[in-house]
TORLO-348877 format. One record per residue (C-alpha): x, y, z; residue in three letters. Coordinates in steps of 0.02 Angstrom, whole numbers, plus 50000, padded with zeros to 5 digits. Example, Ala and Ser with C-alpha at 12.3 -4.5 7.8 and 13.67 -1.06 7.14 Angstrom:
506154977550390ALA
506844994750357SER
# end
This chain:
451365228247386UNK
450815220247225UNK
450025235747108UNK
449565225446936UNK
449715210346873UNK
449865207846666UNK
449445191146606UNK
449385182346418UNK
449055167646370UNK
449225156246518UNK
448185140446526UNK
446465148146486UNK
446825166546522UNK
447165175646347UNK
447485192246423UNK
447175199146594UNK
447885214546676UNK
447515219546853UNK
447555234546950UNK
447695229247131UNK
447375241547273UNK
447835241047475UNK
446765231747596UNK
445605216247560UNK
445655209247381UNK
444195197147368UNK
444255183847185UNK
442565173847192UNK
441905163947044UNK
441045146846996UNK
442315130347031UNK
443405131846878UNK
443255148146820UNK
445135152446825UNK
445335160147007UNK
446855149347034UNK
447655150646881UNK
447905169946963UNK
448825162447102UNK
449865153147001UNK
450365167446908UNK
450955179447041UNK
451565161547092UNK
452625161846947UNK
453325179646991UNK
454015171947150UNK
455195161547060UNK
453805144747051UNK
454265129246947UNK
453625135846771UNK
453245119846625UNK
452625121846438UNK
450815115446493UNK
450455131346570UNK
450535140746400UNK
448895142346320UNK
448205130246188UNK
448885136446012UNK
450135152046101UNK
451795153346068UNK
452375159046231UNK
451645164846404UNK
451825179346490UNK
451555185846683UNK
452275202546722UNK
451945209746903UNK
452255228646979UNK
452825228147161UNK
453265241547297UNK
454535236247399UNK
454955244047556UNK
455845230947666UNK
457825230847682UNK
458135213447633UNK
456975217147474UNK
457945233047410UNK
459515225047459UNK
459165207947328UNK
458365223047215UNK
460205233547201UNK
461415215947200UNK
460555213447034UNK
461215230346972UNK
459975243747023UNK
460695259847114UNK
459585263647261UNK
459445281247180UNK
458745274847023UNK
457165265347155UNK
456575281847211UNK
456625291747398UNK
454855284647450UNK
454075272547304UNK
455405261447251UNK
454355251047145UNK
455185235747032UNK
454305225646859UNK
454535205146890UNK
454345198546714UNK
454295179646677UNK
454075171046489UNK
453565152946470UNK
453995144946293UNK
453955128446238UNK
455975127546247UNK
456195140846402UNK
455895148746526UNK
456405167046563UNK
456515177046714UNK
456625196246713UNK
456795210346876UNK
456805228446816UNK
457265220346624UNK
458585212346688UNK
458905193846653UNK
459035184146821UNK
459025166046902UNK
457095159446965UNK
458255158747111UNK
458425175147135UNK
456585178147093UNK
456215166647226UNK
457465176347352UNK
456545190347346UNK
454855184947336UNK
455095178147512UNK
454965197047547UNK
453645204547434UNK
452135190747475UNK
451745176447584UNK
450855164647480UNK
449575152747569UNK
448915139547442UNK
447365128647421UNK
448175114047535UNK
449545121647648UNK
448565122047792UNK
448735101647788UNK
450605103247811UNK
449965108247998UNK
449715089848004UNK
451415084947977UNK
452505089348125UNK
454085090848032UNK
453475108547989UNK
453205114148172UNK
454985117248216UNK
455355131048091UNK
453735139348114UNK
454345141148306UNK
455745147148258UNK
455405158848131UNK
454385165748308UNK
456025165648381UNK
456635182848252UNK
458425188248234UNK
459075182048400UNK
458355165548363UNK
459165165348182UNK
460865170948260UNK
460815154448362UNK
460345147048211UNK
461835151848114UNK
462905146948264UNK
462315131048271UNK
462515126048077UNK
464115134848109UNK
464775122348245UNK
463805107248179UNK
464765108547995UNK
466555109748102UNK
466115096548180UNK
465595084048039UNK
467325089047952UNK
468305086248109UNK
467555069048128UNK
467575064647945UNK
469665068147956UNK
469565059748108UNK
468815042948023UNK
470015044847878UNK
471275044548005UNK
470915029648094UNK
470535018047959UNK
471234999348008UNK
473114998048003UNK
473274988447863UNK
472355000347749UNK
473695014647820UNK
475015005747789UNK
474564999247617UNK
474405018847579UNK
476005021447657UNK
477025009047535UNK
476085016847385UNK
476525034647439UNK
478425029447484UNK
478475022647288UNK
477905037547218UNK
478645050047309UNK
480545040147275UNK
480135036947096UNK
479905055147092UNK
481445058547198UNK
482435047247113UNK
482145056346937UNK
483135071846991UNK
481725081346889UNK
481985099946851UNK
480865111846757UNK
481185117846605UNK
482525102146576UNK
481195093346456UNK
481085109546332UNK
482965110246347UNK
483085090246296UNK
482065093246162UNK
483155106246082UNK
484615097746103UNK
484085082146026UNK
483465093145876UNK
485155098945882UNK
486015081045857UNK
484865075145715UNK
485315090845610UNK
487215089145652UNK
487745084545456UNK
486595099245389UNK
487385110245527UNK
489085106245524UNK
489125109845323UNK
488585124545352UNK
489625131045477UNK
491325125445399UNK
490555133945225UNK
490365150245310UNK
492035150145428UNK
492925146145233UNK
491835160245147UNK
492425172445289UNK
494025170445331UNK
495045158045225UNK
494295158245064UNK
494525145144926UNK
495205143144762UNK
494775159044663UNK
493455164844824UNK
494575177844921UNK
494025177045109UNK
492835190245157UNK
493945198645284UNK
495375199745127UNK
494015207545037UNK
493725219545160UNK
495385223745203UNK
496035228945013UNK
494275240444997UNK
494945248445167UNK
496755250345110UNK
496015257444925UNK
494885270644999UNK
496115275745119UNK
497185277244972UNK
496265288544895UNK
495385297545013UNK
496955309544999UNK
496215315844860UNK
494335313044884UNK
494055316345084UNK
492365310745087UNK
492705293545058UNK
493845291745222UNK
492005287845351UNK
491595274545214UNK
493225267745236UNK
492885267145403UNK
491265258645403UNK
492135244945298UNK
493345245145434UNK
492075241945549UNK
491305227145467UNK
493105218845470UNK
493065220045620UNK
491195210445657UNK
492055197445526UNK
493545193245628UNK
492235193745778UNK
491105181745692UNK
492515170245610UNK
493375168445791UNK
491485162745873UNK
491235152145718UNK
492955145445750UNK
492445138845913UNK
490845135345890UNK
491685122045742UNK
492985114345857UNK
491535111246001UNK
490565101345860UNK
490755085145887UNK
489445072045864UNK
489015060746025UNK
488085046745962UNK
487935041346157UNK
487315058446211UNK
485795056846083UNK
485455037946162UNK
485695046846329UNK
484355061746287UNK
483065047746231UNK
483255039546391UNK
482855053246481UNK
481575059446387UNK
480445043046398UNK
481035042246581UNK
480075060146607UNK
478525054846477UNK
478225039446602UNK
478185050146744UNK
477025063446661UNK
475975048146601UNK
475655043146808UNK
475845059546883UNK
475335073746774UNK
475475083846603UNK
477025093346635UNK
478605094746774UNK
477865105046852UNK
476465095246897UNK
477285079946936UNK
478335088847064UNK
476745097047130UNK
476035077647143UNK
477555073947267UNK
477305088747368UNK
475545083347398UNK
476135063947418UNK
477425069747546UNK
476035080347633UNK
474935063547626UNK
476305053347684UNK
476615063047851UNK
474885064947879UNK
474755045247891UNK
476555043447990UNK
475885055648108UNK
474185049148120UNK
474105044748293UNK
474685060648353UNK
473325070548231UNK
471965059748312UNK
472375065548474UNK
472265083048422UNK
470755079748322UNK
469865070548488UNK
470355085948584UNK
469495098148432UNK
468325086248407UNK
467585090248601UNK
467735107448561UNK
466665106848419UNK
465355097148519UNK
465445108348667UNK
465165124748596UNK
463625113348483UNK
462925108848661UNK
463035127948718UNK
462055133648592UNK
460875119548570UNK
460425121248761UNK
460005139348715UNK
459025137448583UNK
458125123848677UNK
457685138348800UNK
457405151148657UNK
456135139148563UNK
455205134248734UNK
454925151648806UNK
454455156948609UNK
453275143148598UNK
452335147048752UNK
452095163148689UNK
451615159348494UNK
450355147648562UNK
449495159748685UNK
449715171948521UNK
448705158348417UNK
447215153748555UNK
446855173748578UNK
446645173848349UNK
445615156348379UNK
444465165448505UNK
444325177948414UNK
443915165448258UNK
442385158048359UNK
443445143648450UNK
443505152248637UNK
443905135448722UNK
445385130548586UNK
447245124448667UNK
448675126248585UNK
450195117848671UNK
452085116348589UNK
452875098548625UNK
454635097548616UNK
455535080348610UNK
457335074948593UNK
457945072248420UNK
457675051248400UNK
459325052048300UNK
461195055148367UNK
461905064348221UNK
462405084348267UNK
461005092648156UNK
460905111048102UNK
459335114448178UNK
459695107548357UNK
459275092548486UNK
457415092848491UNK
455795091648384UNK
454245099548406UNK
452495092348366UNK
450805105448401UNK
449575097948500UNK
447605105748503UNK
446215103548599UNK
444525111948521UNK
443455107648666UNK
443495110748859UNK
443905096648938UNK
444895087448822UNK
446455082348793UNK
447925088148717UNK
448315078748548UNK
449405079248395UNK
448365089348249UNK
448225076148134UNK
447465064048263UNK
445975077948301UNK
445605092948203UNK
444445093748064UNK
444725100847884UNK
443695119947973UNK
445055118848146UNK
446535116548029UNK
446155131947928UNK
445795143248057UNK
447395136048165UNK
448335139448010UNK
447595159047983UNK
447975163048174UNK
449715157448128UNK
449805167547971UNK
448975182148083UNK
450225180248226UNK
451875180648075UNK
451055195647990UNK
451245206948136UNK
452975200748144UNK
453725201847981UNK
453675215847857UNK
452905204847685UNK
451485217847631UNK
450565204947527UNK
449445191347588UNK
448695181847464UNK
447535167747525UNK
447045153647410UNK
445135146947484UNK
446135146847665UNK
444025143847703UNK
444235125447677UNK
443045114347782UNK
442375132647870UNK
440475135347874UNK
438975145847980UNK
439685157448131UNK
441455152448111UNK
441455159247926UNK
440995176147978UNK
442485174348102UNK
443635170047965UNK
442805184547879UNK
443255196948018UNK
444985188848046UNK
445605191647854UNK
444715209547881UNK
445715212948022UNK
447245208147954UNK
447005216647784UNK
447025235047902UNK
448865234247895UNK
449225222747748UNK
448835219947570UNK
447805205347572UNK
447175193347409UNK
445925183347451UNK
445145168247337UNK
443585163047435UNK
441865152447395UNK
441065159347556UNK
439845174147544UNK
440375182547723UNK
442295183347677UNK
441715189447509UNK
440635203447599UNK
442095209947691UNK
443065214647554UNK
443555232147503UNK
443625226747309UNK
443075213547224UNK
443525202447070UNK
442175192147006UNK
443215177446883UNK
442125171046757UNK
442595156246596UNK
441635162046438UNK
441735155546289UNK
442015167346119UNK
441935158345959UNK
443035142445959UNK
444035148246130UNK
443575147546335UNK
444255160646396UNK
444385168446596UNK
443975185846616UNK
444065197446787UNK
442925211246830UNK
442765222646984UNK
441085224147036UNK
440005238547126UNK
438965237247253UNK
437535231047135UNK
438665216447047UNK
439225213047240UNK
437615210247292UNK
437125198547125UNK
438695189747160UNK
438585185947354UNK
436805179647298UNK
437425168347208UNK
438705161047305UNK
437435159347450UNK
436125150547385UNK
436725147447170UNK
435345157947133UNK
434765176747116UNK
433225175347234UNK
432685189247326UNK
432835181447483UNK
434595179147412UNK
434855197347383UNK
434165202647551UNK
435245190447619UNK
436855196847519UNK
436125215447565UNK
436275211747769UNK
438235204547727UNK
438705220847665UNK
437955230347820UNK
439055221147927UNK
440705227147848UNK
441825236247958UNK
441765254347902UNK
443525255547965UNK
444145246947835UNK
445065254947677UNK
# end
């Protein structure tokens, strides 16, 4: 249920915060006051399409912040996936803040604080209010709309088909996509054929492992230093063991400072471990001057072995140029060209399968097509006698209401199944059935459309109805129908109700009178609630534009006939 609304600075609302209470709701004011800028507001909550225009002339910013309860599953569930612990919601009120800021550069959306997507905004406002606008009972007249309201009659085990039958239609669109990939025309298969073969033996060919390109690389570093290197090892494998001219070899070094301290460690005891430490390093010498040794007699320049390393190396940059950005991925393109190749040499015998999975697909489709063909026929027959008991009760006792289902007029395997369904209405005895648009006026739309929204809210668990001027093209007896409809309706749900007729107005448990004043430079929208003496003043003047007394009495009698059972 929707508790308060907070709004600043949006279009010609400066600031505006409303307490809203259970039951019926009732906004009245003169044509332009602001009454709709309201809906658009908690519209904005929901996750609506927010633009810059809708900030106020010479703001910064707008800002819409509503209070909810929520109570449903679905609700708490979108409510804790955003980071709220259930605990943290409360054991009976679990109340959440919806937040939204318009800017000239942004827009932001907030739940509990928390930054999230209009997306998610719009999630789970499709469980916290069902919104009708100004115009939505005109999308009555378009029978494209027909089929999900049926089906939204249909509940879970209509949804469960539902899912079965997007389910089976998406396995079979991919079946027969691979299936027309398979069976292009021969020469297209085996032009791809040729191209795979070349790859995959140019690939082949190259004998390509990993890691051979890094170890290329060093080696070829290795040959263009080979001067620099080979100085260098000769000059060491001379310092350590051979020595030159007046340079005694390391190793003779180390072996007369061995033969010295052992000397005189006869006399000086403590000097025998340093002689063995020196003895030690001797030792590493001779160990480094036998690998240096070897290391000098494998160096040999190989001025083909550098021509052969280029080779290869441009060999492998032409294949990462065509196939990838490393080894690695080039032999991962071959693997998936191989793959691609038997695909296409076993073509023939994968369309066969596919044919066979293919009928499959369609089969289990059909199955649960045909049953929700029977779901939506036996659910139609009963929303409709659900919608002519509301229009009775709405002052149209001799109104038909008759579902129409037709094959789909186009072949493809569609999500929602392989028929269409159009609403056709009779107002009169003793006419005939017709499409909506062909017969009902502007005052027969809107009250078809509020037996609808009557028949969903005993189904669903939304606890907000908000009804923008749902009195369109209504007038005399069958206002104070509509009037007793909404009332009824508003006994077990919140109901907001933006009306220009005097009897829905009456019914109300609290009403909002919108009014545009102007203060100094600005025109502004301000909200009051009235008593029963601003109702009456108000009704007036939505009854005749005027507060005559015949007005009054008239506005007087309106409120007599509100039910006392109401909140």
């Amino acid at each position: 249920m929707l508790e308060r609304l907070i709004i600043r600075n949006l279009a010609v609302i400066e600031e505006l915060d409303l307490e809203l209470h259970p039951g019926l709701t009732v906004l009245s004011g003169e044509t332009g006051a602001g009454k709709s800028i309201i809906v658009d507001a908690l519209s904005l909550l929901l996750g609506g399409r927010a633009t810059s225009d809708l900030i106020r002339t010479g703001a910064d910013k707008a800002f819409v912040q509503g209070v909810f309860s929520i109570f449903s599953p679905q609700a708490i569930q979108i409510v804790a996936e955003q980071g709220e612990e259930d605990g943290e919601l409360g054991s009976v009120d679990r109340v959440v803040i919806i937040t939204r800021e318009i800017s000239h550069s942004r827009s932001v959306c907030r739940l509990n604080g928390r930054v999230v997507t209009q997306a998610t905004l719009k999630s789970l406002g499709e469980h916290l209010v069902d919104m009708h606008g100004q115009h939505e009972h005109q999308s009555l007249l378009y029978p494209a709309r027909h089929l999900g309201l049926v089906d939204r009659f249909t509940g879970g085990e209509g949804q469960t088909i539902l899912d079965g039958l997007g389910v089976a239609a998406g396995a079979y669109r991919r079946c027969k996509e691979e299936l027309r990939e398979l069976t292009v025309d021969e020469k297209e298969r085996a032009r791809q054929s040729d191209i795979l073969t070349f790859q995959i033996g140019e690939i082949k060919n190259a004998r390509l492992r990993v890691g051979e390109e890094e170890e290329l690389r060093a080696e070829r570093l290795r040959l263009l230093n080979h001067e620099k290197l080979s100085s260098a090892v000769e000059r060491s494998f001379v310092d350590l063991f051979s020595g030159q001219g007046k340079n005694k070899a390391v190793i003779d070094v180390l072996g007369r400072v061995q033969g010295d301290l052992r000397e005189v460690g006869r006399h000086a005891p403590e000097l025998l471990p340093i002689a063995g430490l020196v003895e030690q390093a001797s030792y590493l010498v001779d160990d480094a001057c036998r690998e240096l040794g070897r290391f000098k007699d494998n160096l040999i320049f190989e001025h083909d072995r550098q021509s052969s390393i280029e080779e290869r190396l441009d060999a492998i940059g032409k294949l990462k140029r065509k196939y990838g950005h490393s080894i690695e991925e080039v032999l991962s393109f071959a693997k998936t060209a191989q793959a691609n190749f038997d695909r296409l040499s076993s073509s023939a015998e994968r369309a066969t399968q596919l044919q066979e999975v293919l009928k499959k697909h369609l089969e289990r489709y059909g199955s649960l097509a045909a049953d929700m063909r029977i779901l939506r026929e036996k659910k139609g027959r009963l929303l409709a006698l659900a919608c002519e008991g509301h229009l009775k009760d709405l002052g149209m006792t001799n109104a038909e209401l008759k579902m129409a289902f037709r094959p789909q007029e186009v072949s493809a395997v569609s999500s929602t199944g392989t028929e269409t369904v159009e609403f056709l209405f009779s107002a009169n005895k003793g006419e005939d059935l017709k499409p909506l648009s062909k017969i009902a006026s502007g005052g027969e739309i809107s009250r078809v459309m509020l037996a609808l929204k009557t028949v969903f809210s005993d189904l669903d668990d939304i606890p907000t109805l908000v009804f923008d001027e749902i009195d369109s093209g209504v007038g005399g007896k069958a206002a104070q129908a509509v009037a007793e409809k909404i009332a009824a309706v508003s006994l077990s749900k919140q109901v907001v109700c933006i009306t220009h007729l005097a009897p829905i107005a009456a019914f109300a448990d609290h009403h909002l009178c919108v009014q545009k004043l102007i203060k100094g430079e600005k025109t502004i929208t301000e909200v009051r609630a009235l008593d029963v003496t601003g109702r009456k003043i108000e009704l007036a003047r939505m009854l005749s534009g005027v507060e005559s007394e015949v007005a009054l009495t008239h506005a007087e009698e309106l409120l007599s006939l509100r039910p006392r059972t109401q909140v």
